[in-house]
C-alpha positions, 0 to 999 in steps of 0.5 A, spaced: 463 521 516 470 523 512 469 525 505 473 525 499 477 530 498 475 533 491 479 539 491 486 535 493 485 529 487 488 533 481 494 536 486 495 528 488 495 525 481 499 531 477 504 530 482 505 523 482 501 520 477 503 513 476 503 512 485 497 514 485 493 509 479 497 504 483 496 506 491 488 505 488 490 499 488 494 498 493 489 500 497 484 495 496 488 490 496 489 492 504 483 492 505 482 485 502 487 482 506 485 485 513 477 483 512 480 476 509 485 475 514 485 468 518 479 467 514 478 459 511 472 458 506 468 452 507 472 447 505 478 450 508 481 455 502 485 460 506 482 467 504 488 470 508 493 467 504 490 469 497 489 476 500 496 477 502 499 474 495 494 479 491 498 485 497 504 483 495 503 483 487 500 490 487 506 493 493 511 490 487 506 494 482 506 500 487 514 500 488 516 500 481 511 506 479 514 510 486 520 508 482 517 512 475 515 517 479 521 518 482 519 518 490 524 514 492 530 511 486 531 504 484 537 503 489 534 506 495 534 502 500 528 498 503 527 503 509 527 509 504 522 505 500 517 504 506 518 511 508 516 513 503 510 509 501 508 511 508 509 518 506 505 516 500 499 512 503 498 518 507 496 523 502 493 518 499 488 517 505 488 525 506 484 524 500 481 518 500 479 517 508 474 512 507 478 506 507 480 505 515 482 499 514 486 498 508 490 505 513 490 501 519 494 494 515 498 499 514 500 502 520 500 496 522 504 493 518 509 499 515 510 502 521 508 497 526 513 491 523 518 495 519 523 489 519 518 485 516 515 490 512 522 491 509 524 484 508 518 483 504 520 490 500 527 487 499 524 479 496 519 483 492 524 487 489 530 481 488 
């Protein structure tokens, strides 16, 4: 079983500080959408929708601390953007590896769909 990595957090977090508070996030927010999707209540909610909604809030707040950071600068176009949030997904994996779902929605997503994954970038960043 993959453990945290203690060593490796204070490096990840001194680097990009603001990233890395927001990926924790992010993270979950994946992961809560990869369990809900499809997913109704009993009375017909849909989990799934109300999961995405909460990726794409916590995506917006995760761009916007890559832009902090500087990882990737405000006008770098949406491709540079995933990039580097992939980029950034996987260090944090390396340091967190127990949320294999949360990283599997996103090379799902990020990496397998890349021109939806830049779409939502784009609107999220109009």
């Amino acid at each position: 079983m993959a453990t945290t990595d203690y060593r490796a957090l204070p490096i990840l977090q001194d680097a990009i500080p603001h990233t890395f508070n927001s990926l924790q996030k992010l993270v979950m927010a994946m992961a809560k959408f990869q369990k809900h999707r499809g997913k109704k209540t009993l009375f017909g909610r849909d989990k799934g929708r109300e999961a995405w909604e909460n990726f794409e809030i916590e995506l917006k707040k995760t761009m916007t601390s890559m832009f902090m950071d500087g990882v990737v600068s405000r006008s770098a176009p949406p491709d540079e953007v995933r990039e580097n949030l992939v980029e950034c997904i996987e260090a944090f994996s390396a340091v967190f590896p127990n949320w294999q779902d949360a990283y599997g929605f996103a090379g799902e997503f990020l990496v397998g769909d890349k021109e939806t994954a830049n779409d939502v970038i784009k609107a999220l960043r109009g």
